[in-house]
N, C-alpha and C positions, 0 to 999 in steps of 0.2 A: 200887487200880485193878483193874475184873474183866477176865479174859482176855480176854472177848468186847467190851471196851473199848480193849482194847489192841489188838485185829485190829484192829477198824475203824480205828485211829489208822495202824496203820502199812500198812492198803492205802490209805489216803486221802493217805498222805505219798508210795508206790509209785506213785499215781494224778498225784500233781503232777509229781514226775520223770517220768514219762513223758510230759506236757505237753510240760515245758521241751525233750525232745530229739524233741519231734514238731510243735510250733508253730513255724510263720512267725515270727520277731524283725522287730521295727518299728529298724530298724539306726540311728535318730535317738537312741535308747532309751540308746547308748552312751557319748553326750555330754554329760556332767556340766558344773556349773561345780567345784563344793567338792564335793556328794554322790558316794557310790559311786551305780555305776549299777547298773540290777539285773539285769544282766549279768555274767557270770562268765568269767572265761581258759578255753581250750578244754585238754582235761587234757593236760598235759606242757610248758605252754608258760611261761615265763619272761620279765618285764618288767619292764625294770630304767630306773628315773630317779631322780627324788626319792622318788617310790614304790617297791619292791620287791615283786613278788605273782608267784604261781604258782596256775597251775590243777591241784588236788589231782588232781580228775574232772573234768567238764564241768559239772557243776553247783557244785563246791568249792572256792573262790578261799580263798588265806592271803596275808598280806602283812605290811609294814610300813612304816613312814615316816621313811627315812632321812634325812633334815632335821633332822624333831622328835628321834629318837634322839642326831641329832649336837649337840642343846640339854641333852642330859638328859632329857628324856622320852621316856622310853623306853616303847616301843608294840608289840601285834602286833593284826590285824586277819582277821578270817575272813567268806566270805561263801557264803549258800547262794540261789542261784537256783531259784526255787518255781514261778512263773508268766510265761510267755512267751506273750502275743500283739499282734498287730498296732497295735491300739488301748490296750494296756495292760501292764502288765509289773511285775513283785512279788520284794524277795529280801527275805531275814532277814540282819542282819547283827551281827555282832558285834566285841568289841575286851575289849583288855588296860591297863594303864597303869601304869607305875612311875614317879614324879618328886619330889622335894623342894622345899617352897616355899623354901627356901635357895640354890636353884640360880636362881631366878627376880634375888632381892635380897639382899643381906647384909640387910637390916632387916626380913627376913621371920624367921616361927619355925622351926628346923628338924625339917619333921613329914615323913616319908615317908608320901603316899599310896601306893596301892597298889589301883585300882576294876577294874571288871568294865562291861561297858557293852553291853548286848540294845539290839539296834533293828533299823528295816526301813527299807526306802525303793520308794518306787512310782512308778510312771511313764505320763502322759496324755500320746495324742495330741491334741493340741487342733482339728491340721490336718498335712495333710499333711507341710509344711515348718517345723512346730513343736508342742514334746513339755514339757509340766509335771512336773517332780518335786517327789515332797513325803518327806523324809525327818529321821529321828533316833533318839538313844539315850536312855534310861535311863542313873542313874549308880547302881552299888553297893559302898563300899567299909568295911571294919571300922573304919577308922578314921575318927574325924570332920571332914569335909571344914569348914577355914576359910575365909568367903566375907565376912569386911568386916575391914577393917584390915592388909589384905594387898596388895603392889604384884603385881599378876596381867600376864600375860603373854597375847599373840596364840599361843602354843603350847597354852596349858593347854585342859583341856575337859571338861566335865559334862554334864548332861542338857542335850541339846542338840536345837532343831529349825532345819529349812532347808528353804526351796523352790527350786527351781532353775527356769530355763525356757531354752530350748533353741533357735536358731532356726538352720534350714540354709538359707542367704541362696543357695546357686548348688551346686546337687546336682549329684554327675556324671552321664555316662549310663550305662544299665542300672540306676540306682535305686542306685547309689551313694552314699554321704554325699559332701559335697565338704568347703567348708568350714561353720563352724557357729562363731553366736556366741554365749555363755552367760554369764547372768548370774544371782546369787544373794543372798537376803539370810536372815539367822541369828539366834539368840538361844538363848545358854548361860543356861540358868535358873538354873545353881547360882552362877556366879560373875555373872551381871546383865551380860555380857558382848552387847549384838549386835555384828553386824557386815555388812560387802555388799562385794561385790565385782563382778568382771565379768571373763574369758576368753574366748582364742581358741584351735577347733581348724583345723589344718591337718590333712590327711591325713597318719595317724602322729605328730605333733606337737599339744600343746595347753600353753599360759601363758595365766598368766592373777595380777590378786591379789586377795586378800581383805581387807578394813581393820576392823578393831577401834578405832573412835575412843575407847573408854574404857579400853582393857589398856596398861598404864604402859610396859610394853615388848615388843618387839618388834609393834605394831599392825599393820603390814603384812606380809604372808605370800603370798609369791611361790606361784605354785603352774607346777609343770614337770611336766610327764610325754611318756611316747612315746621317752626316751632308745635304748632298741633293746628288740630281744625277743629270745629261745633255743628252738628246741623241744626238750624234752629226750625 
């Protein structure tokens, strides 16, 4: 890579962040059903449910998924906010994953994956009081991922895509969210897994599930967040 390739990469990356902490947020933008949003924690702040994440910076969310961790699959999750505006909104995201297909079924082989997983997710206003997300990852892992003759679980996950969409049925005033209902549907390409579901947020509160009618166990998956926050 020539130097003068590498300036332009990294004022053009200097130029996004100062986007995200100078644009208007479309604050619908923040209400996912399954997908992250491509919104980020504000830095120092701490939010703790099923989810666990902190905001590194204001553009740098880490996390993880204490659910999936308390199954064996074990996870952490990073996310960088790129693009913020009214009509549209962009992050980069990333993840980790450790799990045994043993941990799933005694009649699985016992193979320790171990993947890496790059993905983004984006966000359309469609209308004022409703917002499209289209997000997913990539799977990369050295060892070779088994995807037939295995009982799969609503935990596990591979290259995966999801749309979301987002509808805020009764805003507060001052342009407030109020509440918002969110629904989703999915498909893991490596394991032939889809799935949909449907959630609600309350302000600071969101449940909601998600159903895998073809993973042998656990198909349903509660989704909780909003438990509290910290500012550190």
């Amino acid at each position: 890579m020539t130097s003068k390739l590498y300036q332009k990469i990294i004022l053009f990356l200097c130029f996004l962040i100062t986007t995200v902490s100078e644009a208007a947020e479309n604050k619908l933008f923040s209400f996912t059903h399954m997908l992250p949003s491509p919104f980020t924690l504000p830095a120092g702040r701490l939010v703790y449910g099923t989810e666990l994440a902190f905001g590194v910076t204001d553009f740098l969310q880490v996390g993880t998924n204490i659910l999936r961790d308390f199954f064996k699959f074990y996870n952490a999750n990073a996310k960088v906010s790129l693009i913020d505006y009214p009509n549209f909104a962009f992050a980069l995201t990333g993840g980790w994953e450790s799990y045994n297909y043993k941990n799933i079924s005694a009649t699985n082989p016992s193979i320790q994956i171990t993947s890496w997983m790059p993905g983004a997710v984006v966000s359309f206003a469609l209308a004022p009081p409703l917002a499209l997300f289209v997000g997913g990852n990539a799977v990369f892992s050295k060892t070779t991922l088994v995807t037939s003759g295995i009982e799969t679980s609503g935990f596990i996950r591979g290259a995966n895509f999801e749309t979301d969409l987002s509808w805020s049925y009764n805003p507060q005033k001052k342009k407030r969210v109020g509440n918002v209902l969110s629904s989703g549907v999915s498909y893991d390409f490596t394991y032939k897994l889809y799935g949909l579901g449907i959630s609600h947020h309350w302000p600071g509160f969101h449940f909601g599930v998600h159903y895998y009618p073809q993973a042998t166990k656990y198909p349903l998956q509660p989704i909780i967040a909003g438990g509290g926050s910290l500012d550190i």
